[in-house]
C-alpha positions in Angstrom: 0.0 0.0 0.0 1.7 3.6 -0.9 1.4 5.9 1.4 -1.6 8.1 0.2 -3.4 5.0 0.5 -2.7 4.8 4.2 -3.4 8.4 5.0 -6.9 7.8 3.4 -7.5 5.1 5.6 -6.3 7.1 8.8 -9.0 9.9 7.6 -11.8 7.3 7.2 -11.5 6.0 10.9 -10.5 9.4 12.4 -13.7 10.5 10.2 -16.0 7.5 12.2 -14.6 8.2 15.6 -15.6 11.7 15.3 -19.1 11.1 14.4 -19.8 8.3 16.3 -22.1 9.4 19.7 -20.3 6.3 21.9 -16.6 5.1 22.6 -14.7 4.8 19.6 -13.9 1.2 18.9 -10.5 0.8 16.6 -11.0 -2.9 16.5 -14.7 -2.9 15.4 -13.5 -0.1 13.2 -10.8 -1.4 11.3 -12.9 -5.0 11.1 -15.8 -2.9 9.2 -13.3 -1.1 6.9 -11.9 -4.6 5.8 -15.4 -5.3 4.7 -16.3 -2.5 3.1 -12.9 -1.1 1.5 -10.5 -3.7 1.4 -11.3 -5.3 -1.1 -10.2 -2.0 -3.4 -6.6 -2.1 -2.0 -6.1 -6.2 -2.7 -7.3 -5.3 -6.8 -4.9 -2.3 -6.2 -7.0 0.4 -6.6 -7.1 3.4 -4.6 -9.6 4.5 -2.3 -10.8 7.4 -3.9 -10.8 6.5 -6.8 -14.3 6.5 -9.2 -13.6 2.4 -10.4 -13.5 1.3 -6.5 -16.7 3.5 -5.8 -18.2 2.3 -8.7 -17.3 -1.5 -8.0 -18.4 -1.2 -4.3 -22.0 0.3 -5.6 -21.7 -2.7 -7.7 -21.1 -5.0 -5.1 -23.5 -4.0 -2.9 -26.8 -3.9 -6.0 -25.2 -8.0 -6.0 -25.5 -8.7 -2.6 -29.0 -6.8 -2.4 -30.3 -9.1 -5.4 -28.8 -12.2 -4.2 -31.0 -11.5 -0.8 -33.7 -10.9 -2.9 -33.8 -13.5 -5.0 -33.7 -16.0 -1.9 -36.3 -14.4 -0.1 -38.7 -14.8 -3.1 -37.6 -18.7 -3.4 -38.4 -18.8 0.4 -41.8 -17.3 0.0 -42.6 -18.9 -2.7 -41.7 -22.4 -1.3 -43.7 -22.0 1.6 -46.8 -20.7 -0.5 -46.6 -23.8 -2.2 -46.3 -25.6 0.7 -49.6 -24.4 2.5 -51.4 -24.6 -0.6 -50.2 -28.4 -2.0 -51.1 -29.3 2.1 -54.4 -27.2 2.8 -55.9 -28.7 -0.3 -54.7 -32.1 0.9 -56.5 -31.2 4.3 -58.4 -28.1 4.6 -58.4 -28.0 8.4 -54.9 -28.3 9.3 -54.1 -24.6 9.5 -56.4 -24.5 11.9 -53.8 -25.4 14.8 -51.8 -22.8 14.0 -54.4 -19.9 14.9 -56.0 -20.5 17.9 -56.1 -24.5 19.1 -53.6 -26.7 20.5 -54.4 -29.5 18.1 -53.5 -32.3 20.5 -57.1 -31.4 22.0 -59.1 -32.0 19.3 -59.7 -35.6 17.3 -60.7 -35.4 13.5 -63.5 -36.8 11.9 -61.5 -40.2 10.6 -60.3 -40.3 14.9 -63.8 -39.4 15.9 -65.7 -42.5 13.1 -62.8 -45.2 14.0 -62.7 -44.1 18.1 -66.2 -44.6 18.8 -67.6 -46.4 15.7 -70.0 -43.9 14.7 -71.2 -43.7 10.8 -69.6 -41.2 8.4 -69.9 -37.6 9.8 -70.7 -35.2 7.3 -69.0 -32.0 7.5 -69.7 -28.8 9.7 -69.6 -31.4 12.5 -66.4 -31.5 14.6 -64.5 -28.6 16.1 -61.7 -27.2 14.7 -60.7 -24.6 17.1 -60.8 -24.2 20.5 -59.3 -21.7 22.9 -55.7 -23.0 23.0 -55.8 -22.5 26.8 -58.4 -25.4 27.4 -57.3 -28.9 28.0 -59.5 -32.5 27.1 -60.2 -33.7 30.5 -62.8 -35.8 30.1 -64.0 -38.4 27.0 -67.4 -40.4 27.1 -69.2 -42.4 24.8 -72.9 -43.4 25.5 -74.5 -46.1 23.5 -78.3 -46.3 24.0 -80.8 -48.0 21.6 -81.9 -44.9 19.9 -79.3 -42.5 19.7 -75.2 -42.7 20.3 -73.7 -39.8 22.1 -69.8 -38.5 22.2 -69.1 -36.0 25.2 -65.4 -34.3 25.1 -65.3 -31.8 28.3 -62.0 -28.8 28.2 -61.4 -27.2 30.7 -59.2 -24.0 31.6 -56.7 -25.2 34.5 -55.8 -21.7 35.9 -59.3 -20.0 35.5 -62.0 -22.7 35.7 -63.6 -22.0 32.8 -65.1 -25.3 30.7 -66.3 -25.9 27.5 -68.6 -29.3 26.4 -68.6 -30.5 23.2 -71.5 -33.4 23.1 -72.0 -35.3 19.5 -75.5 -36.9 19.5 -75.8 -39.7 16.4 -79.8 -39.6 16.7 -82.7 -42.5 15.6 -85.9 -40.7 13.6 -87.7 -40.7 16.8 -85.0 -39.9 18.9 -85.3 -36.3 20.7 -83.0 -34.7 23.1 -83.9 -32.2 25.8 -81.7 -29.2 26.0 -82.4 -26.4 28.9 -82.0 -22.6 28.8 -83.3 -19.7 31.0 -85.5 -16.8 29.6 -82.7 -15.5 27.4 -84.3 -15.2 23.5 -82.9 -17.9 21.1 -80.4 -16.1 19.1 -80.0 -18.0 15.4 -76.4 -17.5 13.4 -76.5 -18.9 9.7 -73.2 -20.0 8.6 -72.8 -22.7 5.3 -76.5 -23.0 5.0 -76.3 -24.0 9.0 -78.2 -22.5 11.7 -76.9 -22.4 14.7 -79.1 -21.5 17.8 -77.4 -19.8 20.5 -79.1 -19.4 23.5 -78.0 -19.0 27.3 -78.6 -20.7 30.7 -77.8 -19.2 33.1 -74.3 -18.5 33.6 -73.2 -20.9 30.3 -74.1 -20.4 27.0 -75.3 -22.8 24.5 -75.0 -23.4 21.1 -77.3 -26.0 19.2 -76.8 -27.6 15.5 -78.2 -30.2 13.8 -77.3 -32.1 10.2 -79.5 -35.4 9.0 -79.5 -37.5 11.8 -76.5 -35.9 13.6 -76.9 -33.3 16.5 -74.2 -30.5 18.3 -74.3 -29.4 21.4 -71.7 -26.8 22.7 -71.7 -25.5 26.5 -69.5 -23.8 28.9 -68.4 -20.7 30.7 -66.3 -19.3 27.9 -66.8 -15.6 26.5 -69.5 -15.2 23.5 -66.6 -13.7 21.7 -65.2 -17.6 21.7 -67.9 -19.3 20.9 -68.4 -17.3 17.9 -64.8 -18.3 16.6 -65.4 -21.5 17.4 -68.9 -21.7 15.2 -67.0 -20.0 12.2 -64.5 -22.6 12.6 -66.8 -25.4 11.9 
């Protein structure tokens, strides 16, 4: 290096200790120059000259379309991804959003579990409040009708949320109660849900052919209502 070239240097880091606001670092100085500038004086250029500005601008559009470049491979690869597997299974996203999917059981778990006939869809839950756990399973086989309970339950507040499945004969009727509260009814997918309260719980009522819902608990409306547009 001639000596012009050094002096140039020397200004550079006097120039960055003087407008830095904190203690001037040499090491972390002369590291950063290296980086940046070096790279002129090992193709023997000089610092000031216009083909190592020039080159450095260049380098730098490079290194800015290299990053580019692999953030739109990334992006792409992953939109792929969640398309190829949502249309594969529509309702695994689900998990990411709001449930903790070791809670909840498919239809496929739900059939082969309890041996129950094909559920159509608009049936199961998808999401729950990811701060509910399953704490209770029954199944209930009776001559008319077969019914699946799951129970959740919040561990640190006490709040709960039933899921009951009934799998109903033609004459088969179930009783359901509810205080004076008027029957709300929320259409969703050619679906109408009744939402009522009792008491202190809501409830939320929905029937397809021979299958009948039946939500209850202490949760907020706010989650019920995520929960019904989840189905």
């Amino acid at each position: 290096m001639e000596h012009e070239d050094l002096q140039a240097i020397l200004q550079i880091l006097e120039e960055r200790k003087n407008s830095l606001q904190t203690d001037f670092d040499p090491t972390k100085s002369w590291l950063s120059f290296c980086e940046n500038y070096f790279f002129c004086v090992k193709q023997k250029m000089r610092l000031y000259d216009k083909d190592c500005k020039n080159k450095f601008s260049i380098r730098c559009k490079q290194n800015f379309r290299i990053i580019a470049i692999t953030l739109i491979v990334f992006i792409l690869s992953v939109s792929t991804f969640i398309c190829v597997k949502t249309m594969k299974d529509p309702q695994w996203l689900s998990a990411f959003h709001y449930d903790t999917s070791k809670n909840l059981m498919d239809k496929n778990t739900i059939q082969q579990r309890y041996g129950l006939p094909p559920l159509p869809d608009h049936i199961v839950l998808n999401d729950i409040p990811k701060n509910l756990e399953l704490v209770e399973d029954d199944f209930v086989e009776g001559v008319s009708f077969q019914r699946l309970k799951l129970c959740y339950k919040n561990p640190k507040t006490g709040e709960f949320l039933n899921y009951r499945l009934f799998h109903l004969s033609e004459e088969a009727i179930p009783q359901f109660e509810k205080d004076e509260t008027p029957i709300e009814i929320y259409s969703k997918d050619n679906i109408d849900f009744y939402i009522m309260k009792n008491i202190d719980e809501f409830v939320v009522l929905w029937k397809i052919d021979n299958f009948e819902c039946q939500l209850s608990g202490t949760i907020s409306r706010e989650e019920f209502m995520k929960i019904i547009d989840s189905i």
